[in-house]
C-alpha positions as CSV (number, residue, x, y, z in Angstrom):
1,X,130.4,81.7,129.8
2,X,131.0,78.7,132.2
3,X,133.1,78.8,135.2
4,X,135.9,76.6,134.1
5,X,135.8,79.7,131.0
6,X,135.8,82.1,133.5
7,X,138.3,80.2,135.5
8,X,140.2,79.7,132.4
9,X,140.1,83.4,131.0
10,X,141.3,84.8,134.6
11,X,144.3,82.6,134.6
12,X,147.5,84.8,134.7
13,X,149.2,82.4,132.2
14,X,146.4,83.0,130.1
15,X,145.5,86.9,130.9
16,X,148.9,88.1,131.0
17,X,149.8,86.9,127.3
18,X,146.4,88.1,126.2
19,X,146.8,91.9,127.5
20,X,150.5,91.7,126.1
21,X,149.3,90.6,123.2
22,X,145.8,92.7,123.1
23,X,147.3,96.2,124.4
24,X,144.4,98.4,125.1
25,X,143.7,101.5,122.3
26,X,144.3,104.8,123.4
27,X,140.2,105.9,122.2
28,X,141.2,109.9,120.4
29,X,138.3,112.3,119.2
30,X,135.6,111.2,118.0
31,X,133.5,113.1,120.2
32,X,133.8,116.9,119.0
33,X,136.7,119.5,119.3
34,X,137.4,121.8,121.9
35,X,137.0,121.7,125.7
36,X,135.3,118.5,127.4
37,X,132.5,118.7,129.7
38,X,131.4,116.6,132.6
39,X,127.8,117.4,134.1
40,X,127.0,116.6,138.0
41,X,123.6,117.0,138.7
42,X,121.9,116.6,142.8
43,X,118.8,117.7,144.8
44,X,119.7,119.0,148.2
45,X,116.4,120.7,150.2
46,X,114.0,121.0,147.5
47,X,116.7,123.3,145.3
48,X,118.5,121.6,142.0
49,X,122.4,121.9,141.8
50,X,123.6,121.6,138.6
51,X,127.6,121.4,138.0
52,X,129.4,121.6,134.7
53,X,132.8,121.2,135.1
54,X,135.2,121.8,132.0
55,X,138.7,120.1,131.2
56,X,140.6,121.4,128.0
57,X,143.5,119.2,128.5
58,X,146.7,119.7,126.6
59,X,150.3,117.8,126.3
60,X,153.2,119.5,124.8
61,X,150.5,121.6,123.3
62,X,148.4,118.9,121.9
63,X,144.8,118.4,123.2
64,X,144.2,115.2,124.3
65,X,140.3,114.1,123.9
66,X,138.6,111.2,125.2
67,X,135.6,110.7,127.3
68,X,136.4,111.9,130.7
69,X,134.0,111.9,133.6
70,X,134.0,113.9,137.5
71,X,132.1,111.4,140.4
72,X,130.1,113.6,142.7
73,X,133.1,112.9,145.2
74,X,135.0,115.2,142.5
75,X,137.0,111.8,141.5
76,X,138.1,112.1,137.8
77,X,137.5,109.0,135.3
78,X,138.9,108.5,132.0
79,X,137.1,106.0,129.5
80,X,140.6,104.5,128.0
81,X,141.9,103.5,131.7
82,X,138.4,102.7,133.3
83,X,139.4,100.8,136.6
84,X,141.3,104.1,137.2
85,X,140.3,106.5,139.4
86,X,142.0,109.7,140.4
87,X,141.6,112.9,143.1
88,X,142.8,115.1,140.0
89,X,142.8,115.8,136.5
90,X,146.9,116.3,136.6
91,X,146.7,113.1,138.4
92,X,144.9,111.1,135.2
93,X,147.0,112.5,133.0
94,X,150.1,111.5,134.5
95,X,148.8,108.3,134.2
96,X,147.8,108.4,130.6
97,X,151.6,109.2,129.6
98,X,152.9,106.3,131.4
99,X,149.4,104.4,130.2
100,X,150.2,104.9,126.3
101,X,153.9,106.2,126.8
102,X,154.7,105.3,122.5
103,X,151.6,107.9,121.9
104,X,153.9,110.8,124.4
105,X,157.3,110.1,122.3
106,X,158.7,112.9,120.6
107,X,158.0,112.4,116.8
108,X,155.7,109.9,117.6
109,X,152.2,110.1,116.9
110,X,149.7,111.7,119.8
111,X,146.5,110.9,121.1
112,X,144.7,113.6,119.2
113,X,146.1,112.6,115.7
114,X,144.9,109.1,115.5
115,X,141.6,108.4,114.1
116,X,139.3,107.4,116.6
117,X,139.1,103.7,115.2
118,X,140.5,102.2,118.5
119,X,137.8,104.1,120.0
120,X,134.9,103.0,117.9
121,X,136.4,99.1,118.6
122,X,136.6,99.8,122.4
123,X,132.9,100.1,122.3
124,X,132.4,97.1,120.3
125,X,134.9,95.1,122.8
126,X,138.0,95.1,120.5
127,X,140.2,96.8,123.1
């Protein structure tokens, strides 16, 4: 890519229509069931630290799956928002709701019972 097609791409008239148009996929399972695990790993004086930290995150009782990831600086990632970063887990998941709010409806359908097709195109670029 040139600069004019970077230059081009980052455009707001052309960015704006693209992300309306293009909403990013909530990614759902695909990654086994149950609780998800982040591991932290450091060195300090010779000794090995190793910390696993668990999230079994639910909303109104449904999981919701998904890569998510703790930073050393115990900042919490999630792969489906990843220029997001936040000081708690309660914190991302606020932000997930307002993120994918048609996914939080009542009736509608919830992260965990998609297929994880979005998922699998997020990795190939299609979200």
């Amino acid at each position: 890519m040139d600069n004019s097609e970077l230059a081009r791409a980052a455009d707001p008239r052309v960015f704006v229509p693209y992300l309306r148009d293009n909403p990013p996929r909530l990614p759902t399972g695909g990654h086994g069931h149950g609780a998800i695990e982040t591991v932290r790993t450091a060195t300090h004086r010779g000794h090995e630290i190793v910390v696993r930290t668990t999230y079994e995150i639910e909303v109104d009782g449904r999981p919701l799956k998904g890569h998510l990831n703790v930073g050393n600086d115990g900042s919490v990632h999630y792969h489906p928002l990843p220029n997001y970063s936040f000081d708690s887990a309660l914190d991302l998941v606020r932000q997930v709701i307002d993120s994918f709010p048609e996914r939080f409806e009542a009736g509608g359908p919830h992260p965990a019972d998609a297929t994880d097709s979005g998922h699998r195109e997020a990795h190939r670029g299609g979200a």
